[in-house]
Wavefront OBJ file of the C-alpha trace (Angstrom):
o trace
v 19.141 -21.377 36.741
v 18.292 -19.036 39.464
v 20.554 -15.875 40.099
v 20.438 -13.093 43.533
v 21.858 -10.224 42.648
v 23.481 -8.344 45.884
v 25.495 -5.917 44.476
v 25.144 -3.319 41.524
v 27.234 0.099 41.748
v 29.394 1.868 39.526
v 32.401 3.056 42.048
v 34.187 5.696 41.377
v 37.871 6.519 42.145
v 38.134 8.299 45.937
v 40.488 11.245 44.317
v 38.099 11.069 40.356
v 40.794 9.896 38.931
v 40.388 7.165 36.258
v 37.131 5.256 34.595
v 34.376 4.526 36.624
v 33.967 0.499 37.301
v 30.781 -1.450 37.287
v 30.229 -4.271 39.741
v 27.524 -6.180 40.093
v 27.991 -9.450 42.890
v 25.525 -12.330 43.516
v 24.641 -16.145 43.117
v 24.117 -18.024 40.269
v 23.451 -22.152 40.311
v 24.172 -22.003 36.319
v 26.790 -24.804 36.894
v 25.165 -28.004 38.073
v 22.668 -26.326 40.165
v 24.764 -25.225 42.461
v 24.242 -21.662 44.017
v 28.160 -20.204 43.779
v 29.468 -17.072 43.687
v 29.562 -14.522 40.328
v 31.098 -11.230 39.667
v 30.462 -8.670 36.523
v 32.674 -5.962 36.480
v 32.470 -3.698 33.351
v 30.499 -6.629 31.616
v 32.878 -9.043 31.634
v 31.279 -12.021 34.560
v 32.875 -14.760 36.512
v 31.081 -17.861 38.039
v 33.481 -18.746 40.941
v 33.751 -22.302 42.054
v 33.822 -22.582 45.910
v 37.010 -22.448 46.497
v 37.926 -18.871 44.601
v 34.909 -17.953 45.948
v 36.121 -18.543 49.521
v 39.271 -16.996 48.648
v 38.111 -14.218 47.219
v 34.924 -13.307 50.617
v 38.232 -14.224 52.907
v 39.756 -11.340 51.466
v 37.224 -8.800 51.603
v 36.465 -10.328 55.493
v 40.104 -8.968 56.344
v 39.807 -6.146 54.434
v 36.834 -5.085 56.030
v 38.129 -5.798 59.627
v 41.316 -4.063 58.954
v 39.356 -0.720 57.437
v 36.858 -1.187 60.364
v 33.775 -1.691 58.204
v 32.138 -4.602 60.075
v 28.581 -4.283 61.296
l 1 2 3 4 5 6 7 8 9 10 11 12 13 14 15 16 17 18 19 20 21 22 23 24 25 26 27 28 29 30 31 32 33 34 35 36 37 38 39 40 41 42 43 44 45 46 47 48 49 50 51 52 53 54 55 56 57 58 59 60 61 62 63 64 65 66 67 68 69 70 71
């Protein structure tokens, strides 16, 4: 099983309201082999299938673009 990690951040709420949230985003082929997408966020993880996974980069894509991010 080989996993990339890309992301790994506790964010914090813009105004300090609320509980901090850990995320942590990467690849892991734990299913078949196959590199996919995973999310931990406050220790709970999720191995995507590629689908969801799609879904879920779409969404952040248009986000992004919307807020201007894009490199």
């Amino acid at each position: 099983m080989a996993t990339t990690m890309y992301l790994d951040h506790v964010f914090q709420d813009k105004g300090g309201a609320g509980e901090a949230v850990a995320i942590e985003a990467g690849t892991s082929s734990f299913y078949d082999g196959i590199p996919q997408l995973y999310l931990t966020i406050n220790d709970r993880t999720v191995i995507l299938d590629d689908e969801n996974g799609r879904r879920l980069c779409e969404a952040f894509a248009d986000i992004a673009r919307y807020l201007g991010y894009q490199r």
